[in-house]
C-alpha atoms as one frame of an Amber mdcrd trajectory, in Angstrom:
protein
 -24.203 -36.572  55.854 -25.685 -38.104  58.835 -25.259 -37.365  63.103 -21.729
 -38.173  64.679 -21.294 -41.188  66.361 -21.614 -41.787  70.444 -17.369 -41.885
  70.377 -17.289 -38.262  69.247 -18.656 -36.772  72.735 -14.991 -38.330  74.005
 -13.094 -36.643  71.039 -10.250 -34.170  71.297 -10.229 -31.576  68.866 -10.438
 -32.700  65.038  -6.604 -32.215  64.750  -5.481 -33.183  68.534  -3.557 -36.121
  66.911  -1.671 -33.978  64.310  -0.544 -31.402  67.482   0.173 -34.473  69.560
   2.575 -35.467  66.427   4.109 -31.755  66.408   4.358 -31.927  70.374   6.607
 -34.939  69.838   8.406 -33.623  67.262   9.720 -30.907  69.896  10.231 -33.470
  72.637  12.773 -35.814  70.096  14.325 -32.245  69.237  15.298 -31.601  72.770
  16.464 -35.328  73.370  18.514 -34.985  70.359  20.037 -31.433  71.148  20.078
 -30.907  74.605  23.279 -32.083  75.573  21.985 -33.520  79.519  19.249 -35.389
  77.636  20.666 -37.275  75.083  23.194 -39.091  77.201  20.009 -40.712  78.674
  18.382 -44.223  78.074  15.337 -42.140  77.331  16.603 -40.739  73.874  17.082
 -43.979  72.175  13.117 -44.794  72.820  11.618 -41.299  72.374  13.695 -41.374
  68.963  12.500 -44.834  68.241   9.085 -44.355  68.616   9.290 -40.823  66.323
  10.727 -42.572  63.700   8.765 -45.581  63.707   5.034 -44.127  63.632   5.261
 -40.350  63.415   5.842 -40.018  59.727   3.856 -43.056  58.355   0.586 -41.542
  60.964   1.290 -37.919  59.468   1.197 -38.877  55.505  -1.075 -41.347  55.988
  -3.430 -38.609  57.720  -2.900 -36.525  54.861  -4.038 -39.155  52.026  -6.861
 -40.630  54.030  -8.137 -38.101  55.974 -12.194 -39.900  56.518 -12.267 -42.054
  59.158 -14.111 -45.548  58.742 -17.263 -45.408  60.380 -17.930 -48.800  62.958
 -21.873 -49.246  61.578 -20.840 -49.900  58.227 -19.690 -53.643  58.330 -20.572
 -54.900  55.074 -18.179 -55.554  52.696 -19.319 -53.252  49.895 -19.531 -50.221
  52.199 -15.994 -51.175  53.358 -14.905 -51.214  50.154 -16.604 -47.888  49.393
 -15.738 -46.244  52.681 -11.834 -47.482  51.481 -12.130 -46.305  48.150 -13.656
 -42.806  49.003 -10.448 -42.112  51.609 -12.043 -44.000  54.806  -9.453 -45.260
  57.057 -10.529 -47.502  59.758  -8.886 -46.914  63.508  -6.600 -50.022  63.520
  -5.302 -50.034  60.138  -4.291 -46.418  60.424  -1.782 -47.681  63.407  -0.882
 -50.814  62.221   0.505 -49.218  58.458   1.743 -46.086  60.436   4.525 -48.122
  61.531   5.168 -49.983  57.843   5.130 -46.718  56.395   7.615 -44.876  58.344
  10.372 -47.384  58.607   9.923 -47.095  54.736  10.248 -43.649  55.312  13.139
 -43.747  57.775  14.788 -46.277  55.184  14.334 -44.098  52.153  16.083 -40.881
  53.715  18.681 -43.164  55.230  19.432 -44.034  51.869  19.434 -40.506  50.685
  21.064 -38.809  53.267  23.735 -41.395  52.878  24.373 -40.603  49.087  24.406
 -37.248  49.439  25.855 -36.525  52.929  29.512 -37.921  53.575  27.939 -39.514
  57.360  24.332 -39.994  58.396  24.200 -38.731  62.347  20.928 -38.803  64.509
  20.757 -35.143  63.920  20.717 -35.399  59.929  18.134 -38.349  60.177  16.134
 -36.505  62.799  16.110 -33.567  60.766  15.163 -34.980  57.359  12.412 -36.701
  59.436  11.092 -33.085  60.897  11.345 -31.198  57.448   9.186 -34.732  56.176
   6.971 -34.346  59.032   6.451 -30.309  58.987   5.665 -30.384  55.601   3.216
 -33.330  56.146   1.205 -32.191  59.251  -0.716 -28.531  57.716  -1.426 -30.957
  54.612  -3.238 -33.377  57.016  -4.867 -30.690  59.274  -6.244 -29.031  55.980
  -7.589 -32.192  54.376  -8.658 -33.526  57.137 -10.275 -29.570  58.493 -12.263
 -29.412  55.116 -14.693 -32.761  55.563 -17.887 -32.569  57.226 -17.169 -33.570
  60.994 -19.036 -36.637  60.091 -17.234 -38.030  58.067 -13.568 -36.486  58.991
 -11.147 -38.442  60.723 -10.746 -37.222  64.491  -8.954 -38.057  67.529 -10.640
 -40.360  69.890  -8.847 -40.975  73.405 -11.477 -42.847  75.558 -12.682 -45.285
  72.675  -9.821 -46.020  70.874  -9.182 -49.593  72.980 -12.955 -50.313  72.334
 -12.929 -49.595  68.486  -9.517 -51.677  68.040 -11.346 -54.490  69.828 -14.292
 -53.924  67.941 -12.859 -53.954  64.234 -11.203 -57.561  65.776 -14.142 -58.777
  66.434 -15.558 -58.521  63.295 -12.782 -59.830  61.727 -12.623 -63.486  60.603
  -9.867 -65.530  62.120  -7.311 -65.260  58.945  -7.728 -61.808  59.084  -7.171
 -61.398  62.875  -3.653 -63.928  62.351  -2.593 -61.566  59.606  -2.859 -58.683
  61.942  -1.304 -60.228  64.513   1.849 -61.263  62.189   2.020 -57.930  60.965
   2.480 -56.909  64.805   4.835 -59.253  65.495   6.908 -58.045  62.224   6.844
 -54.698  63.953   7.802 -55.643  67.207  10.728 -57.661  66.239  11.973 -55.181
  63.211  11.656 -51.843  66.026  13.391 -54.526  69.096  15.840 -55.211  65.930
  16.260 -51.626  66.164  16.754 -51.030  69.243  18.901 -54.495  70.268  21.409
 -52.788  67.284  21.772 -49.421  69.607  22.168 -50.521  72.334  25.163 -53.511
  71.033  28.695 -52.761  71.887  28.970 -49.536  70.925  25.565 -48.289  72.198
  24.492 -45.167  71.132  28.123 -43.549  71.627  29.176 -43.478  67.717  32.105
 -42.041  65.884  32.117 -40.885  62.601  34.950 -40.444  60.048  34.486 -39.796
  56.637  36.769 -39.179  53.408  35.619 -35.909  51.042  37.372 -34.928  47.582
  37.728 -31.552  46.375  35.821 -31.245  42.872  36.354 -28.907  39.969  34.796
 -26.172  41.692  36.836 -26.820  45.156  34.255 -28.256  46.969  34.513 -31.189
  48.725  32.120 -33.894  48.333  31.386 -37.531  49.301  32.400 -38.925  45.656
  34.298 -38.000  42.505  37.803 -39.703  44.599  40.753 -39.787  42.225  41.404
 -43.172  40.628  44.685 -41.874  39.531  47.245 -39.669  41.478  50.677 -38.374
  39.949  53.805 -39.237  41.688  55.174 -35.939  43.450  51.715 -34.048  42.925
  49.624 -33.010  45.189  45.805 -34.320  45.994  43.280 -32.268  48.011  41.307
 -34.140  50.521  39.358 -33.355  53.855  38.579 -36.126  56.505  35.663 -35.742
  58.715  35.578 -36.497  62.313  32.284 -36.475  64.379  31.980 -37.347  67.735
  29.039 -38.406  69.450  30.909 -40.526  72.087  28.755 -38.694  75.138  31.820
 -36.854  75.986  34.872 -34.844  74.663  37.464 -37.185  72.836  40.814 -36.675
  71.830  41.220 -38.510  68.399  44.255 -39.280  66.294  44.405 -40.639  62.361
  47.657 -42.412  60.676  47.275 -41.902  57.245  49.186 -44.810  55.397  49.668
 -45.694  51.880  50.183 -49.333  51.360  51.475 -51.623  49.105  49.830 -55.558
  48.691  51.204 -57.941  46.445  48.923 -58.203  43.649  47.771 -54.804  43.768
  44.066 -55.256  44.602  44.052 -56.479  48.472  44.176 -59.762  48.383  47.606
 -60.518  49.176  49.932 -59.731  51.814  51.367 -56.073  52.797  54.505 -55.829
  51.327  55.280 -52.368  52.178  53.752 -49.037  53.818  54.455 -45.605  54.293
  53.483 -43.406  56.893  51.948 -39.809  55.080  50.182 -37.895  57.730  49.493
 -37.547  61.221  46.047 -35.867  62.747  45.059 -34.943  65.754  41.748 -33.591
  66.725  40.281 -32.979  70.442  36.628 -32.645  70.050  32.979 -32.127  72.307
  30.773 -34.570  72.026  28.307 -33.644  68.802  31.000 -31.755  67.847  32.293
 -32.142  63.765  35.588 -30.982  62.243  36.303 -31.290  58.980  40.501 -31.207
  58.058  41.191 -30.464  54.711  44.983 -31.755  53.949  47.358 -32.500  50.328
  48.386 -35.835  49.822  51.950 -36.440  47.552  53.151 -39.740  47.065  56.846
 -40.023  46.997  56.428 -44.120  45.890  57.179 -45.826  42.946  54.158 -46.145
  40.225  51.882 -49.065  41.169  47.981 -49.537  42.660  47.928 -48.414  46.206
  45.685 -48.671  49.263  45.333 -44.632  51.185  43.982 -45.963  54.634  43.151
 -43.543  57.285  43.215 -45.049  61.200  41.360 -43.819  63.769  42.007 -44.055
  67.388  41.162 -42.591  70.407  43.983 -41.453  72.158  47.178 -42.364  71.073
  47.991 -44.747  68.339  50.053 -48.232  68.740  53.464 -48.219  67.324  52.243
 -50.532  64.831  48.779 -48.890  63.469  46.715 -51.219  60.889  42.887 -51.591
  60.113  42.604 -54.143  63.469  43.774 -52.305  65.863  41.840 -48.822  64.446
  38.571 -47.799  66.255  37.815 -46.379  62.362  39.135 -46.633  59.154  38.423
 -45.386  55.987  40.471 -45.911  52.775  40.422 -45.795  48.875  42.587 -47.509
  46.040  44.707 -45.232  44.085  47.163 -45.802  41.169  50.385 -43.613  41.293
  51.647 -43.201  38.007
């Protein structure tokens, strides 16, 4: 297939990238589980910078697993060195990051249909199941090609070959690239301006669950329509990942607007539970409770307020640190 290039006597092994990938995977695990760590400034980067490039480098490893060798500049060996699985040095970092914030997206999106709260643990564990499955597909595609051929992991030369591949580039090429970085840079400081807003990284969660036919309680399937003097299973979720243990307590109101949809003003409410809860930080309880309106038929608002602490004599959505609620029709 031909000798190895001069940049391979400066090569880690063929799969020091891929181990580098699992190596950070373990780091992120112990920032996100290791209670001293992840009340640091450190966790929000490390867990940046995993979700951002970690995935996209790992699948994109696995479906182009040749590298694009520097002497072939012309454009039909590109193109053939592109269509036979070659993937040149810079390209593989610049679309690493495009394809894992599609990736981070994507499971966001799942994890939020199917979980009743998304949490840095659920997202960082979706992204490690992702990620383990990914990296022995990459390490055995990439294990199986001639070394010639096979993408490997270059340390000293990687500055050299990213100036290189510039170089060679014509000038609307080389502003696309740059663009592209600049998209990445301001979507990942987006990121990261978002986490560290008013609330930080200190986040509570509260969530509403139904029971379904088979007495489970899931995310969806909420009663549109609730009989007056019958009961109505629910469970409301609390998790705390305030960076410290937090007392909590949740009004549960049913409320009245004239109109029946929102819109209008409150015309009446009536106070249906009480909660308390007194939780770790990363700690989750789930409180399964009946609810049995007493009120006359009519389209009603169930609203449950959160607060830390105690509540005001007066509780409504403004002064709640969260609220969650659904419209119900008591008949």
């Amino acid at each position: 297939m031909g000798e190895p290039d001069a940049a391979d006597e400066h090569s880690l092994d063929p799969i020091a990238d891929l181990l580098a990938i699992a190596a950070l995977l373990v780091i992120v695990a112990v920032f996100v589980f290791v209670a001293p760590l992840r009340d640091t400034p450190l966790r929000p980067a490390v867990s940046l910078v995993f979700a951002l490039f970690a995935p996209g480098y790992v699948y994109l490893s696995a479906l182009f697993p040749k590298r694009f060798r520097p002497g072939e500049t012309s454009d039909n060996a590109s193109a053939a060195a592109y269509s036979e699985g070659g993937l040149g040095l810079l390209e593989r970092l610049v679309f690493s990051f495009g394809v894992s914030a599609a990736i981070t997206i994507l499971l966001g999106l799942a994890l939020g249909y199917w979980l009743p709260g998304i949490s840095r643990i659920n997202l960082y564990t979706g992204l490690a199941v992702l990620i383990a499955v990914g990296l022995p597909v990459a390490a055995k595609r990439r294990s199986g090609l001639p070394s010639d051929v096979r993408m490997r992991s270059p340390h000293r030369a990687v500055t050299t070959r990213i100036r290189s591949r510039l170089a060679n580039q014509g000038a609307t090429a080389n502003a696309a690239t740059v663009l592209l970085a600049v998209a990445l840079v301001a979507a990942a400081a987006s990121v990261g301006v978002g986490g560290g807003s008013s609330q930080g990284s200190e986040v509570t969660e509260l969530y509403l669950l139904s029971e379904n036919e088979s007495g489970e309680y899931v995310p969806r399937q909420y009663p549109e329509t609730v009989t007056r003097g019958e009961n109505e299973s629910f469970a409301l979720g609390i998790t705390n990942q305030e960076g410290g243990r937090t007392t909590y307590t949740v009004e549960v109101l049913l409320q009245e607007f004239d109109g029946g949809n929102g819109t209008g003003p409150l015309i009446a409410e009536t106070r249906v539970r009480t909660f308390s809860a007194d939780l770790d930080d990363g700690e989750r309880e789930r409180i399964p409770h009946t609810i049995e309106p007493t009120v006359g038929a009519g389209s009603y608002r169930l609203t449950y307020l959160l607060y830390v602490g105690e509540p005001p004599a007066d509780p409504s959505i403004d002064s709640a640190y969260r609220e969650v609620h659904l419209w119900i029709r008591v008949t």
